[in-house]
VEXDREN-2710 file (C-alpha; in Angstrom, 1 decimal):
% VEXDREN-2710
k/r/px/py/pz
1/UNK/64.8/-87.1/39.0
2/UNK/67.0/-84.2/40.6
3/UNK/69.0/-83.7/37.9
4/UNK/65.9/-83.8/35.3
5/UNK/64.8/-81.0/36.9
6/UNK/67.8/-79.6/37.2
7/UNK/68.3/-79.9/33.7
8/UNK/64.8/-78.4/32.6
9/UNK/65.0/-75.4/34.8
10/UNK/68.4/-74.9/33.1
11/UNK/66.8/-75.0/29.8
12/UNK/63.8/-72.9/30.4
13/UNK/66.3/-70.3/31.8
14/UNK/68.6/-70.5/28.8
15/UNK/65.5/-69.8/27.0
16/UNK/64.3/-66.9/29.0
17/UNK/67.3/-65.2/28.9
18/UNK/67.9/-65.6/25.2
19/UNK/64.2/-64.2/24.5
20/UNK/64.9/-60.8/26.9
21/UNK/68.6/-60.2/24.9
22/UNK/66.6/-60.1/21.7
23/UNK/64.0/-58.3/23.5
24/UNK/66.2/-56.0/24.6
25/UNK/67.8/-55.7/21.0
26/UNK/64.4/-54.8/19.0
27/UNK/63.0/-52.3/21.5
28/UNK/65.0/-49.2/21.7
29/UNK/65.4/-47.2/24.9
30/UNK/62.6/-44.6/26.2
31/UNK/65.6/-42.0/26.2
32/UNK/66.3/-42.3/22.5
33/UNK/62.3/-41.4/21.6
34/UNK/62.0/-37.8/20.5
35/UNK/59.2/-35.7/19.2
36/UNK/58.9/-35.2/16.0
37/UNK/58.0/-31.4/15.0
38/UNK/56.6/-32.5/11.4
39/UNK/52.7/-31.6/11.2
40/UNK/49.8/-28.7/11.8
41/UNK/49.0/-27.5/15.1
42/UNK/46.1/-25.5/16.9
43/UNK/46.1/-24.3/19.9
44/UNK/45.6/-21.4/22.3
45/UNK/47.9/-18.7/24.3
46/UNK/47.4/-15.6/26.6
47/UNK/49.4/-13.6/28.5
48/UNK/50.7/-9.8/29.2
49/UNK/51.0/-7.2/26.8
50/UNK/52.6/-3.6/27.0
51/UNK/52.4/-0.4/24.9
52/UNK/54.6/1.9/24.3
53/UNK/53.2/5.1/22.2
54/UNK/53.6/8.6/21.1
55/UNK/51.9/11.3/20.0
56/UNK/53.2/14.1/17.8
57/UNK/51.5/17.3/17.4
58/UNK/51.8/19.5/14.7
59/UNK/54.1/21.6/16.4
60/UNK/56.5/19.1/16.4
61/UNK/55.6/18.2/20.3
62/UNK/55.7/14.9/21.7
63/UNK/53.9/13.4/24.2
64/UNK/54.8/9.3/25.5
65/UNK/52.4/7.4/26.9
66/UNK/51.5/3.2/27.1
67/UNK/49.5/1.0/28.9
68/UNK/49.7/-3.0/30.8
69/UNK/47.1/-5.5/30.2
70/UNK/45.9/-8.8/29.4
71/UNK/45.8/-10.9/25.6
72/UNK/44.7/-13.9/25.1
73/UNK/43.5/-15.6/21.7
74/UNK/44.0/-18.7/19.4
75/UNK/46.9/-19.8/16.7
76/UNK/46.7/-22.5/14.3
77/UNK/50.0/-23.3/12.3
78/UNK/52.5/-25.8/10.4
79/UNK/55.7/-27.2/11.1
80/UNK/58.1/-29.3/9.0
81/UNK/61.4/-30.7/10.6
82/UNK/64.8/-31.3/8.2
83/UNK/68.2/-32.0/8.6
84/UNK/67.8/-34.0/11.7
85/UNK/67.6/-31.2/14.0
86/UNK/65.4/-27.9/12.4
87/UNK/62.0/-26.8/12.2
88/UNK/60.7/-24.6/9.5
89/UNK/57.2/-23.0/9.6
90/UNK/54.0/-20.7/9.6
91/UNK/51.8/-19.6/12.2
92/UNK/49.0/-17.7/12.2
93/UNK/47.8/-15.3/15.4
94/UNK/44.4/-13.7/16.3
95/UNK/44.1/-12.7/20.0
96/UNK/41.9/-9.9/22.3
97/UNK/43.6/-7.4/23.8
98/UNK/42.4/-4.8/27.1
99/UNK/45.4/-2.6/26.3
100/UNK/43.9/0.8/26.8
101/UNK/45.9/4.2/27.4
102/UNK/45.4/8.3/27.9
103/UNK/47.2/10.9/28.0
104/UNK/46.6/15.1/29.0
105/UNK/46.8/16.7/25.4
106/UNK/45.0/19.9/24.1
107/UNK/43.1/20.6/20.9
108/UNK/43.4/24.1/18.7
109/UNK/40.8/25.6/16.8
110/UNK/42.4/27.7/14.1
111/UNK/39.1/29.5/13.6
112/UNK/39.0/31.0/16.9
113/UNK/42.6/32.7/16.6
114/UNK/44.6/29.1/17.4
115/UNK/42.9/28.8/21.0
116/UNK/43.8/25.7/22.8
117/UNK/41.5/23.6/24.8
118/UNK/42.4/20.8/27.1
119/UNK/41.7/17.3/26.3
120/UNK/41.9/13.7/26.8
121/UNK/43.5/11.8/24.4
122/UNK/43.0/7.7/24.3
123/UNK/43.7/4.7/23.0
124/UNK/42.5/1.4/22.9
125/UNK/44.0/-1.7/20.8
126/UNK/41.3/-4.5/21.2
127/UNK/42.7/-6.5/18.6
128/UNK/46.0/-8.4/17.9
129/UNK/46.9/-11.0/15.3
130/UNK/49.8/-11.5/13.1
131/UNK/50.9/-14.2/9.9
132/UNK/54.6/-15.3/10.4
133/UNK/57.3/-17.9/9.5
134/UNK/58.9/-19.8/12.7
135/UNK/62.7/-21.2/12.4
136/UNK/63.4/-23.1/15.2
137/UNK/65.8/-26.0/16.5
138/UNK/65.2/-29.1/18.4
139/UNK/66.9/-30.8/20.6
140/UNK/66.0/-33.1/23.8
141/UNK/63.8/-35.1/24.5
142/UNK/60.7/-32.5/22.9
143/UNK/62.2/-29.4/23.2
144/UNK/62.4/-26.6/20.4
145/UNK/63.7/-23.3/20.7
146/UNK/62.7/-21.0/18.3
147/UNK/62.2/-17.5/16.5
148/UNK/59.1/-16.0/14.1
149/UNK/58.5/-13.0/12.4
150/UNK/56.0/-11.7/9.9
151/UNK/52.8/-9.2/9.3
152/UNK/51.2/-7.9/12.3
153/UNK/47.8/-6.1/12.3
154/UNK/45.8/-4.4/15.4
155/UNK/42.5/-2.5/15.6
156/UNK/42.5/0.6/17.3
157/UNK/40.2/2.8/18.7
158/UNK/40.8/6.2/19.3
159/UNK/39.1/9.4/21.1
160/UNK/39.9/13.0/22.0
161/UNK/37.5/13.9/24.4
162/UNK/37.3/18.1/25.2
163/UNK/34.9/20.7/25.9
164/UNK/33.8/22.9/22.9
165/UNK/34.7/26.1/23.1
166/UNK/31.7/26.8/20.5
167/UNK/29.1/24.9/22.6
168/UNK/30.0/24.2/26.1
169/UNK/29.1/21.2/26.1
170/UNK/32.0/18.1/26.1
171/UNK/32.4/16.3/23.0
172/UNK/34.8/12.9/22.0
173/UNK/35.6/12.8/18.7
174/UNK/36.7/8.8/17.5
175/UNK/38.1/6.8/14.9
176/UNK/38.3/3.6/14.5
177/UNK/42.0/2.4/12.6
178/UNK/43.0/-0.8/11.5
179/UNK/46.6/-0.9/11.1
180/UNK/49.3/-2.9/9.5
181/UNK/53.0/-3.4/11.3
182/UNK/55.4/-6.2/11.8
183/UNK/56.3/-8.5/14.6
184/UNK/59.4/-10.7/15.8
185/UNK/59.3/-13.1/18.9
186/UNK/61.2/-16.1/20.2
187/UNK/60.2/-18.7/22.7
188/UNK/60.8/-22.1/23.6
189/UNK/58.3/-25.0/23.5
190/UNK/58.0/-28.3/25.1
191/UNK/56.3/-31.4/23.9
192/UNK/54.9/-33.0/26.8
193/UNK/52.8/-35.6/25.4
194/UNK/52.7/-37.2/22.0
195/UNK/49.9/-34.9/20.5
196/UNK/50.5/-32.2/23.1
197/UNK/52.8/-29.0/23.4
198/UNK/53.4/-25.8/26.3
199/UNK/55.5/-22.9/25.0
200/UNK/56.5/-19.5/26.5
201/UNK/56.9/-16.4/24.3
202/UNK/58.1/-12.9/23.7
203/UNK/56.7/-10.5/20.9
204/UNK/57.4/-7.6/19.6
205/UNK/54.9/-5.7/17.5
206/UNK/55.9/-2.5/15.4
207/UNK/52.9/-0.6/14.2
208/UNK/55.0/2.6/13.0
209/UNK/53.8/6.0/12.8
210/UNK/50.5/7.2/11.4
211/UNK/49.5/10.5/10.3
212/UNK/47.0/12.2/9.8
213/UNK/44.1/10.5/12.0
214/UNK/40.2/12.1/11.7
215/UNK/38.5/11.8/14.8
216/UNK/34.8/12.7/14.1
217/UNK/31.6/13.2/16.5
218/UNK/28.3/14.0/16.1
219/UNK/29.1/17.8/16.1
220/UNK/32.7/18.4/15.9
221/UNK/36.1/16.6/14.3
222/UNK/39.4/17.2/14.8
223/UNK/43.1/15.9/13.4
224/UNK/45.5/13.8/15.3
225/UNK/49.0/15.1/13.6
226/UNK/50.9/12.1/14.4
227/UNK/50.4/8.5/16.8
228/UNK/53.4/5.9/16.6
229/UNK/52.3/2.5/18.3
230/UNK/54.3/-0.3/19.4
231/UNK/53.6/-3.5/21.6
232/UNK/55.5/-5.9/23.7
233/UNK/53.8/-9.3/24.7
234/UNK/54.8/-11.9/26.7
235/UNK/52.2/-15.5/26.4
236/UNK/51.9/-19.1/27.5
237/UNK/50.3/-21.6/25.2
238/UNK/49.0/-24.8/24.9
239/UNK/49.0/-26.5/21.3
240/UNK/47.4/-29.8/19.9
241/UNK/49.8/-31.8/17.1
242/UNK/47.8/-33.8/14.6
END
């Protein structure tokens, strides 16, 4: 009886242990799994942004100026991975922005003999977006480090605000300028989860210099000569893979 036993324990052993080395064989480790960057994305991002602007006179005088605040918007893009390792793309960007600025300026009024008035120049970029390709390389277990560039656009909104010297009374001449530029950034993302992404980014947004800018009121207008605009961003984002 002892060595029956014996005998079937051996047996169901010899039989366990073949089943786990096959086992073992068909199922590859958790450390060889990797994310795979092929697919469309949407997600959202915000983060800090920076200006950094000037304004040029028609003198020829220049005045720097810039502003911190907040961003924070949507993106929505595609990815396709080659050669083992690479990750081509497109993303598309549309985000808020509280970036607002001044400056101490002065307005002339050729018609009263070139008489300067001071004033308070602004400038407000509410909106940020931009359409760009993304190059990136993976490596890891879900990591991709990568680069984008492309069109960038932001609405601005501009004011002057003075007292008339033909009234008294203090008037704020606006405009309201959408503007075209371009953008490059880099960042590095992580997929944490199968469907799920985190990445951290830099931009840099180029809007160039524009001239001339109308900035009308209800009784008065007036000319900007000159207002280059630039923008540095820095986000976290959270993206969804299907």
């Amino acid at each position: 009886m002892l060595k029956a036993l014996a005998g079937a324990a051996l047996a169901a052993f010899s039989v366990t242990a073949a089943s786990a080395a096959d086992f073992a064989l068909q199922a590859p480790p958790m450390a060889s799994v990797v994310f795979n960057w092929t697919g469309c994305y949407i997600g959202g991002h915000l983060g800090g942004v920076a200006s950094d602007d000037r304004t040029i006179n028609s003198a020829g005088g220049t005045v720097d100026f810039g502003a911190a605040g907040f961003v924070g918007g949507g993106q929505a893009g595609c990815d396709h991975q080659f050669a083992s390792n690479w990750v081509v793309g497109a993303e598309g960007r549309a985000a808020w922005s509280s970036l607002s600025s001044q400056h101490g300026s002065s307005v002339r009024f050729p018609a009263l003999g070139n008489l300067a008035v001071p004033s308070r120049f602004g400038l407000k970029n509410d909106f940020l977006a931009s359409a760009t390709a993304r190059l990136g390389y993976a490596y890891g277990l879900g990591w991709l480090i990568y680069a984008r560039g492309g069109v960038a656009w932001t609405h601005e909104k501009i004011d002057d605000a003075y007292t008339s010297p033909a009234t008294g009374f203090a008037v704020d001449p606006s405009a309201s300028v959408m503007r075209t530029g371009w953008t490059l950034g880099a960042g590095v993302e992580w997929a944490f989860a199968s469907s799920w992404s985190a990445n951290v980014e830099y931009s840099y947004y180029d809007f160039g210099t524009k001239s001339p800018i109308q900035l009308i009121s209800p009784s008065e207008s007036i000319t900007v000569a000159h207002l280059k605009d630039t923008i540095h961003a820095a986000t976290v984002g959270l993206n969804y893979h299907y």
